[in-house]
C-alpha positions in Angstrom: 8.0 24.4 -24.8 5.3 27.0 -24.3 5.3 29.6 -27.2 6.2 33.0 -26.1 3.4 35.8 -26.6 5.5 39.1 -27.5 4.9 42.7 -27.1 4.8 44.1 -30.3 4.4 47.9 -31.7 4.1 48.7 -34.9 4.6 52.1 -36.1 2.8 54.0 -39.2 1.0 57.0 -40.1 -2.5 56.0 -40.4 -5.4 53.0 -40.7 -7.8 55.4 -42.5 -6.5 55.2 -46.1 -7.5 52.7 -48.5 -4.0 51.5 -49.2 -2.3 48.3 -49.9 -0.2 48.9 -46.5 -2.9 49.3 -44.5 -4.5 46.4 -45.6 -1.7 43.8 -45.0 -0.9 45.8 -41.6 -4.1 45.1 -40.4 -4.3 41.3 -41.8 -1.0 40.4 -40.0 -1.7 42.2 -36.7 -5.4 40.4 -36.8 -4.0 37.4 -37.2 -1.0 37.7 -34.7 -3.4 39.0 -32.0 -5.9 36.2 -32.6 -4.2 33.0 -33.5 -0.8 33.5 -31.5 -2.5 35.9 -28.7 0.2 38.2 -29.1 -0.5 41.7 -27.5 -0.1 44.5 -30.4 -0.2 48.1 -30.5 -0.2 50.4 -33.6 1.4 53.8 -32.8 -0.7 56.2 -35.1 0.8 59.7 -36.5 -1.9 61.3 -38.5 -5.9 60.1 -38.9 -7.0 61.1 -35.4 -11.0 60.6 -34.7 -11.1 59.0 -38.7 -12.6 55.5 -38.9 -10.1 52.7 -39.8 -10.5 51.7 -43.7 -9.9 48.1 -42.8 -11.3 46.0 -39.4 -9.2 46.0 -36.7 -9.2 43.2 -33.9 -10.5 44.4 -30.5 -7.4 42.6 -29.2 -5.5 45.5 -30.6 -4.3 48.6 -28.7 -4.2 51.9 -30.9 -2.1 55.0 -29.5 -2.5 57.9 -31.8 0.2 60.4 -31.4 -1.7 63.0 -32.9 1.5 64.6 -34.2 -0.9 65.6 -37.7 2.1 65.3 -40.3 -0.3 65.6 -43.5 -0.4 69.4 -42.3 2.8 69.7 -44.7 0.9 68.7 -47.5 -0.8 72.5 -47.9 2.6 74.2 -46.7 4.8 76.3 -48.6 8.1 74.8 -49.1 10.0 76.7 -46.6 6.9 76.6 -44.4 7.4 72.4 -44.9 10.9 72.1 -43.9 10.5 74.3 -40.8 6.9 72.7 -39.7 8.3 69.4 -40.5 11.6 69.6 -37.8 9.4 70.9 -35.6 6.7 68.0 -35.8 9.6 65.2 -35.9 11.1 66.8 -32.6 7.8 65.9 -31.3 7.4 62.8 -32.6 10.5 61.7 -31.8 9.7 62.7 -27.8 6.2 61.3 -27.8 7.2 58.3 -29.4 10.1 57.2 -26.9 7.8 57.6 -24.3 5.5 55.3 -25.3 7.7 52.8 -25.9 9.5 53.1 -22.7 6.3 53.0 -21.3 5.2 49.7 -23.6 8.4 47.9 -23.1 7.6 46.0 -26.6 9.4 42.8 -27.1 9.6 44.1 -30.9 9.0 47.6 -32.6 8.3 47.5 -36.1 9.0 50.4 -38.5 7.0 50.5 -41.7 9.8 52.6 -42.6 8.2 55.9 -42.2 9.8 59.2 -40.2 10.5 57.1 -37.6 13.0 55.0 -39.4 15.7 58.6 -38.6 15.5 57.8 -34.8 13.9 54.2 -34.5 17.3 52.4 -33.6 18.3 54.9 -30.8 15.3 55.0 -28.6 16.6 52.7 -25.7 13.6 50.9 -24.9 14.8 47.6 -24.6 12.8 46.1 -27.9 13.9 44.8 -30.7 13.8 46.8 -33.8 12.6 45.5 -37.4 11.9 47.6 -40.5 9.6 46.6 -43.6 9.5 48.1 -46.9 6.2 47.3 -49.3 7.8 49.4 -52.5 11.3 48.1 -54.3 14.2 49.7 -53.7 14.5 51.3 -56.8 11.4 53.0 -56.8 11.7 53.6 -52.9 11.6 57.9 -53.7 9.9 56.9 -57.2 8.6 60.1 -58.7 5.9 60.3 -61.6 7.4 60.5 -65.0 6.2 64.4 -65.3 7.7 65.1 -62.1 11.0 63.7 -62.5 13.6 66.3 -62.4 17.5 66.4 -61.7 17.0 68.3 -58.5 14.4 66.1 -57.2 16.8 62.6 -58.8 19.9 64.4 -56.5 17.9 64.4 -53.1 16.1 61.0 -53.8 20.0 59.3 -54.5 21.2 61.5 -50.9 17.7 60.1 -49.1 18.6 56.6 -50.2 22.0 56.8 -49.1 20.9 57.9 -45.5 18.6 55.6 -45.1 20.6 52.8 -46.0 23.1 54.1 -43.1 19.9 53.9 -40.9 18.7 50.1 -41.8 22.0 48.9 -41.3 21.4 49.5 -37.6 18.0 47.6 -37.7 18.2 44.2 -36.0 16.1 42.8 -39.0 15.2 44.2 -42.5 12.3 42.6 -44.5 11.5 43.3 -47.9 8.7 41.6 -50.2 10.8 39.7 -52.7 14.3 37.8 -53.3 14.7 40.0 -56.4 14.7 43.1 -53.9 16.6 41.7 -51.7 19.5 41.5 -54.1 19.2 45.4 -54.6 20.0 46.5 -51.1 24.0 46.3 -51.5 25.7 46.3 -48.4 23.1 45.3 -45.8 23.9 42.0 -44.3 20.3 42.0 -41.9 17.7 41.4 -45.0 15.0 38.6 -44.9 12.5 38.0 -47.3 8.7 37.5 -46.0 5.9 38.6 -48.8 2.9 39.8 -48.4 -0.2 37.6 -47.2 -3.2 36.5 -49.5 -6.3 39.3 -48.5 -8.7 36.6 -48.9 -9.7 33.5 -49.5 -12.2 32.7 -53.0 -15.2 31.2 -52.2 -15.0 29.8 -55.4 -12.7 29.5 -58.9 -13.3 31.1 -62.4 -14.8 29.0 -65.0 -12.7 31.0 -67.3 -16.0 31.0 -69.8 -16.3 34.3 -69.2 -14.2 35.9 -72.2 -13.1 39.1 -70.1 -9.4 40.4 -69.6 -9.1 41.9 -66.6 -6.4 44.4 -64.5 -6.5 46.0 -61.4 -4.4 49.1 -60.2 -4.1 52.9 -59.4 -4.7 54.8 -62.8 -1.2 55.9 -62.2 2.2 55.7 -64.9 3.4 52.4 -62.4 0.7 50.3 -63.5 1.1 50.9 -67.7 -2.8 51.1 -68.4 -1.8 52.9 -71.4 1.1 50.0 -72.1 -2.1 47.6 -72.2 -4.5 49.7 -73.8 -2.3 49.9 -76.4 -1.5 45.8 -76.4 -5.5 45.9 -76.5 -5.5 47.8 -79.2 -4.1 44.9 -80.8 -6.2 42.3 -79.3 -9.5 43.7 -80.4 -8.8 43.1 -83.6 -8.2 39.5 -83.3 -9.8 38.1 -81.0 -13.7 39.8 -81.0 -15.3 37.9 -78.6 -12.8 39.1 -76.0 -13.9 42.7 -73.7 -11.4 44.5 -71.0 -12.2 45.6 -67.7 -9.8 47.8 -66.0 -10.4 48.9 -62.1 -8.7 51.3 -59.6 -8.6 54.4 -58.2 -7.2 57.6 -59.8 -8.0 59.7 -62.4 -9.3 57.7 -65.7 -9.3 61.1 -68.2 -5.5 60.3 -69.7 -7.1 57.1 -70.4 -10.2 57.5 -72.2 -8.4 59.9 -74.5 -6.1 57.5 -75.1 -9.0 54.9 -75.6 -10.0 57.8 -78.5 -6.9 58.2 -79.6 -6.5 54.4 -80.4 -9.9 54.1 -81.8 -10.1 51.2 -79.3 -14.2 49.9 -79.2 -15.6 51.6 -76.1 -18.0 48.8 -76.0 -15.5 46.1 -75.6 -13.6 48.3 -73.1 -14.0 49.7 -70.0 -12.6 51.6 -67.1 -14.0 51.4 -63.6 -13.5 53.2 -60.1 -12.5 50.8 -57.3 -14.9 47.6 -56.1 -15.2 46.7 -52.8 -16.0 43.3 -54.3 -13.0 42.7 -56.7 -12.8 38.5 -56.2 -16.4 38.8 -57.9 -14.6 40.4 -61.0 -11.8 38.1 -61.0 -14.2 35.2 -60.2 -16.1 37.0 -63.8 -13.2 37.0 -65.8 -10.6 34.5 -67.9 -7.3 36.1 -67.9 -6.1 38.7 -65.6 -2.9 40.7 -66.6 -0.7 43.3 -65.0 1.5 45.9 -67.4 3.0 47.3 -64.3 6.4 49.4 -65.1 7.6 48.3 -61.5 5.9 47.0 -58.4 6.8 45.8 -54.5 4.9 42.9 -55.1 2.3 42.1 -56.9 -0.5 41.2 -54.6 -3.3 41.5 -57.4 -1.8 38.7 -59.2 -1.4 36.2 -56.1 -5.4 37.1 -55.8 -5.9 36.3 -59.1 -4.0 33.1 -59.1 -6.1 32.1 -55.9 -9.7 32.8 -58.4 -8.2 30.9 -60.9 -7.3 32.9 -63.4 -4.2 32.4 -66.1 -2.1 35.7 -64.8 0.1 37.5 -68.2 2.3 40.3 -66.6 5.4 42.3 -67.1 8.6 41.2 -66.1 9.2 44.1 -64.1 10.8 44.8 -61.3 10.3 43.4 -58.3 7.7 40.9 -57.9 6.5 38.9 -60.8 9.4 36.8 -61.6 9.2 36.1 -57.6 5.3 34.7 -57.9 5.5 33.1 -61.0 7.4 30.7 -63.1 7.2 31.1 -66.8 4.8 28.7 -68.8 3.8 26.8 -66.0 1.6 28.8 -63.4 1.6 31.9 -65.7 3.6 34.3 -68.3 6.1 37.0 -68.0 6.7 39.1 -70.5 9.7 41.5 -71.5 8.9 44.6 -69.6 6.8 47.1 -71.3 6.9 45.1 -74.7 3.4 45.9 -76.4 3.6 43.5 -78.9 4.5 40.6 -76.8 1.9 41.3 -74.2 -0.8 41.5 -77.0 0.1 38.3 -78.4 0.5 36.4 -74.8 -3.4 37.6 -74.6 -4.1 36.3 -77.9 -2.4 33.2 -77.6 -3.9 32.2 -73.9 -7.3 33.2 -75.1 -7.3 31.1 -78.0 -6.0 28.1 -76.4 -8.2 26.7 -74.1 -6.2 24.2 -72.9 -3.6 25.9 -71.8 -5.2 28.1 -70.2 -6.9 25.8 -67.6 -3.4 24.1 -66.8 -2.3 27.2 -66.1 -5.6 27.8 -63.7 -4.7 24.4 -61.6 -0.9 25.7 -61.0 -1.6 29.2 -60.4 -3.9 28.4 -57.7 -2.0 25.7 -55.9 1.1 28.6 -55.7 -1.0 30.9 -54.3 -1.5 28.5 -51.6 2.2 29.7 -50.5 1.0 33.1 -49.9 -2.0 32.2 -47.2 -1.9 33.9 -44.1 -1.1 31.1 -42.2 2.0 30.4 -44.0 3.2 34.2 -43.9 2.5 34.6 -40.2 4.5 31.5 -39.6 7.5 33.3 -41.4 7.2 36.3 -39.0 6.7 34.3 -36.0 10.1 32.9 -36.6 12.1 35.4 -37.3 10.4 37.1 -33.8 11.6 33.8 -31.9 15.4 34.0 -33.9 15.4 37.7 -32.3 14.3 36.5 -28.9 17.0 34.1 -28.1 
């Protein structure tokens, strides 16, 4: 039987951000275009005339809408809510009329503002969201900026858009952990994320470096390992820390200070545009994460080689990997545990390079080729 090439549209804000979602947008709708010939368009909102962060395929159509939504970010509150009707009356025209005008076999929501009005443009497509955050953490506000108010129009939000996903033909979230959180929806498949790359080599784990990567943000729990490390430095001197990400690091190094943690044994970087060259230079990679949607970083770590110690923390880990045999999870946000998990792997040698051989034949389960075949069936269940 001769495999079908779909139409497909995704829909998202923008390709110019350094983000997680743009990255595995752009890997899957690569891949699609050039292995399976599909014809893909992104429908753009926001980031018109701004270079895309991450290559795009020249197979791949790009509308932008122009429609310039991050104009809220610098309005007034009342100015917002006005602005922003006015913009998603706009959006909502321009939008239609591309797709009538596409006629996609499929129209993919990445669960932005088109997810209110998605399901009732009658273009003959399809329709499939996908989240990349847990459902618990969907509306996730920092810690500092959690507030009843803001807690009472996060639990109304949730509610809506649960009334709105039920009318998708498809739902796909990152995890079978999340997939147990979304009560009530009977249309929810699990595909995760792809691997980003593939190493060009494995860590020789000689290398006595702990390494995490991550947004210096309250999510990750840099200061839930820095205070484990705190710990660790004290038995195990040989061992350094290397922490890298974007954000700001201040909260950090005060804490560093405040710990009386040896700056010379620990450090905290910006981002690296060459981050399989730190794993590759490292022997145990951790993530303290408070919650996550997935957990990419410690599939790439895996795939380097590296014995991964994280959090049990919702959702993601406990999806990647199985306790004491391709890595360890730890009782969320348990500082004690976590520093003697470090201790422990670092001191036993052994171990740890078991550890290495079954993390990186699991992250074999997360290639590209086996995550695009997950989505190409679930577009041929929809197309017959």
């Amino acid at each position: 039987m001769t495999e079908k090439k779909y139409n497909i549209v995704y829909c998202t804000p923008s390709l110019y951000v350094a983000g997680g979602l743009e990255r595995v947008l752009t890997l899957k709708a690569n891949y699609f275009a050039e292995h399976y010939q599909y014809n893909i368009t992104i429908i753009l909102t926001d980031g018109l005339g701004k270079p895309f962060y991450y290559p795009v395929s020249d197979k791949i159509k790009i509308v932008n809408l122009d429609i310039n939504f991050e104009e809220l970010w610098t309005c007034s509150f009342y100015k917002k809510v006005i602005l922003y009707l006015k913009k998603q009356r706009v959006f909502r025209r321009k939008l239609s009329r591309e797709l009538i005008r596409i006629k996609p076999d499929i129209t993919i929501s990445l669960l932005r503002r088109e997810i209110n009005f998605i399901t009732k443009i009658k273009d003959g497509s399809k329709k499939i969201g996908e989240i990349h955050v847990n459902r618990s953490n969907y509306r996730n506000f920092e810690e500092s900026e959690a507030n009843f108010f803001k807690k009472l129009f996060s639990r109304y939000w949730m509610n809506s858009l649960t009334a709105k996903l039920k009318k998708l033909d498809k739902f796909v979230v990152l995890t079978e952990e999340d997939r147990l959180q979304w009560h009530g929806l009977n249309n929810v498949i699990v595909i995760p994320d792809p691997l980003s790359f593939h190493p060009r080599s494995v860590s020789t784990l000689t290398t006595k470096r702990v390494i995490a990567v991550g947004r210096y943000v309250y999510q990750k729990g840099f200061d839930l390992l820095l205070r484990a490390w705190s710990k660790v430095e004290k038995c195990c001197p040989e061992l350094e820390l290397a922490i890298y990400g974007q954000g700001i690091r201040e909260p950090y190094e005060s804490l560093i200070d405040e710990l009386k943690i040896e700056r010379n044994r620990c450090h905290l970087y910006g981002p690296t545009a060459d981050i399989e060259s730190e794993y590759l230079n490292s022997s145990i990679f951790v993530l303290s994460s408070r919650f996550e949607g997935f957990g990419m970083v410690i599939v790439e770590a895996m795939a380097c080689g590296l014995p991964v110690i994280s959090f049990d923390c919702p959702c993601g880990p406990k999806d990647i990997i199985t306790d004491g045999v391709n890595g360890f999870l730890i009782e969320k946000e348990n500082v004690d545990e976590l520093a003697k998990s470090i201790i422990s792997l670092a001191e036993s040698p052994d171990l740890a390079n078991k550890i290495k051989y079954n993390a990186q034949i699991r992250s074999r389960d997360f290639d590209i080729d086996t995550v695009a075949g997950k989505w190409k069936s679930l577009f041929d269940s929809l197309s017959y």
